[in-house]
N, C-alpha and C positions, 0 to 999 in steps of 0.2 A: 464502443463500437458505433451506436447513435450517434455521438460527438464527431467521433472522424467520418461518417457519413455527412452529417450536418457539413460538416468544413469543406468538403472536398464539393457539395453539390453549391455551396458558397463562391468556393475560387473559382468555378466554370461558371458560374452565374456571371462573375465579375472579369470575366474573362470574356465572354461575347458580350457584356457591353460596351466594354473595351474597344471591342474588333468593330462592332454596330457606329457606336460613335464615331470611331475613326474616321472614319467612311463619310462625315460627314464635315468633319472638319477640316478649316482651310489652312496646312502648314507653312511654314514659312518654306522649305523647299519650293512650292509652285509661284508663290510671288515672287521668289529668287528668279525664275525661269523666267516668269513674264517678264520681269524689268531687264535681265539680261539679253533676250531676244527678244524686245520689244522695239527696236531701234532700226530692225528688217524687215523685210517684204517679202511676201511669196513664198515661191520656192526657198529663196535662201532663208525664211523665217520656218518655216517646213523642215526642212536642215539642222538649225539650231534647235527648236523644239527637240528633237527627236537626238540627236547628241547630249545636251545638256541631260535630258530625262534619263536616256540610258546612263552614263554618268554618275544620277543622283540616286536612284535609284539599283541595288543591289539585288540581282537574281537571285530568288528563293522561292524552290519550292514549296508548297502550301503546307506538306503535310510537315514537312520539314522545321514550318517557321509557326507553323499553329498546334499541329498533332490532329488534324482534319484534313480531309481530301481536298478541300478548295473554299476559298475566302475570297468574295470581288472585294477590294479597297483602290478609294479613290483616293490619289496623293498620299500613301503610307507615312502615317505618323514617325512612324520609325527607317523608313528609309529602304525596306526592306520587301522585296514582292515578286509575283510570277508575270505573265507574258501578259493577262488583263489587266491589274492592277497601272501597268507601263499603257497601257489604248486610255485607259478613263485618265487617267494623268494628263496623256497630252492632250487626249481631247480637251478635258478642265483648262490648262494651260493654254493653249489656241484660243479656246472660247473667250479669257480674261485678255486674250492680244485682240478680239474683234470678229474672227471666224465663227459663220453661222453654225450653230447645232446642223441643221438640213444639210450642210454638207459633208458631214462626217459619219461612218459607219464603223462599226465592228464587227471584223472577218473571221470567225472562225474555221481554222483548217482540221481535218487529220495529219498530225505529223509525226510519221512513224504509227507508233500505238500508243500514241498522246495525242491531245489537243492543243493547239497553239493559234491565239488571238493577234490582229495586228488593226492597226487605224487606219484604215483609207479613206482617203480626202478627193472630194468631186470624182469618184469613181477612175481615179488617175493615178494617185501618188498612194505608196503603202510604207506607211511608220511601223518599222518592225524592232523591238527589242533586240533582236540577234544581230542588227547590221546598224552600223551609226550612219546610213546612207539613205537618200529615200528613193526608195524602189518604184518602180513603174507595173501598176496593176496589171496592164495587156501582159506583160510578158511573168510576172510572178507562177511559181514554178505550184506550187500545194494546190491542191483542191480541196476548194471553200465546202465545209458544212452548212452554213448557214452565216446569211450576213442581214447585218442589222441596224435601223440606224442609230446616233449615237443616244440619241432621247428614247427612242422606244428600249434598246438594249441595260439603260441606268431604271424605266418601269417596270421590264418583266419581273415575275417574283425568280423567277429563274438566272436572274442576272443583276439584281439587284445586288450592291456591298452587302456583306454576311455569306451565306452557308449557299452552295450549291451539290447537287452529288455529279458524280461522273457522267453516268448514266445520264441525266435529264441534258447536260452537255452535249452529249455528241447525238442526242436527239432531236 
């Protein structure tokens, strides 16, 4: 019984390092990005980010792909992630093409009885996971919970890559 105690508080050990490291390391997915729409400007680099990413990147719920409520990962090791993990990607990705951090935010909405993150850029353009298109802030339909910029949002202990709860989310 102690043994499979010991094991199991072992594999979750080795399991949020896992997820912790991830978060910090640079895959080869986002250098793919950079070089591939590295050749654009603007909007239309805005564009490509936000296609390629959605793309490379596989919709997965958190509890689904972790067996926890929510995990931030920037550039998933594994390719696989929710509607944040897709905002710090591109942002990381933008930033490696030249885009300042100050101009980038993370938007979270209420969507439905979820929460749902997307990228907004100079309070204009929104990188959202669910549309390969980049959307125009004035007119974006959700109402924002809380928006943040893209550097303070990667500080918070609340929003840092690893563990957040629901709760502190949508507060």
């Amino acid at each position: 019984m102690k043994l499979r105690g010991a094991f199991l508080i072992g594999m979750a050990f080795g399991v949020m390092c896992g997820l912790f490291s991830a978060a910090y390391v640079m895959s080869s997915s986002a250098q793919a990005l950079t070089s591939s729409c590295g050749a654009r400007v603007g909007e239309a680099q805005l564009l490509c980010v936000t296609r390629e990413t959605n793309k490379a990147i596989v919709a997965t719920d958190d509890f689904d792909h972790y067996g926890i409520a929510d995990v931030w990962v920037e550039d998933p090791v594994d390719g696989k992630g929710d509607c944040e993990d897709f905002v710090l990607t591109k942002a990381r990705v933008l930033q490696q093409l030249g885009w300042k951090p100050s101009r980038m935010q993370l938007a979270v909405f209420g969507y439905g009885k979820q929460a749902h993150a997307v990228l907004l850029i100079d309070d204009k353009y929104v990188l959202d996971n669910l549309t390969p298109w980049v959307g125009r802030w004035k007119g974006y339909g959700p109402r924002a919970i809380g928006v943040y910029p893209i550097e303070v949002a990667r500080s918070l202990p609340r929003f840092t890559p690893g563990l957040m709860t629901a709760s502190i989310a949508a507060g």
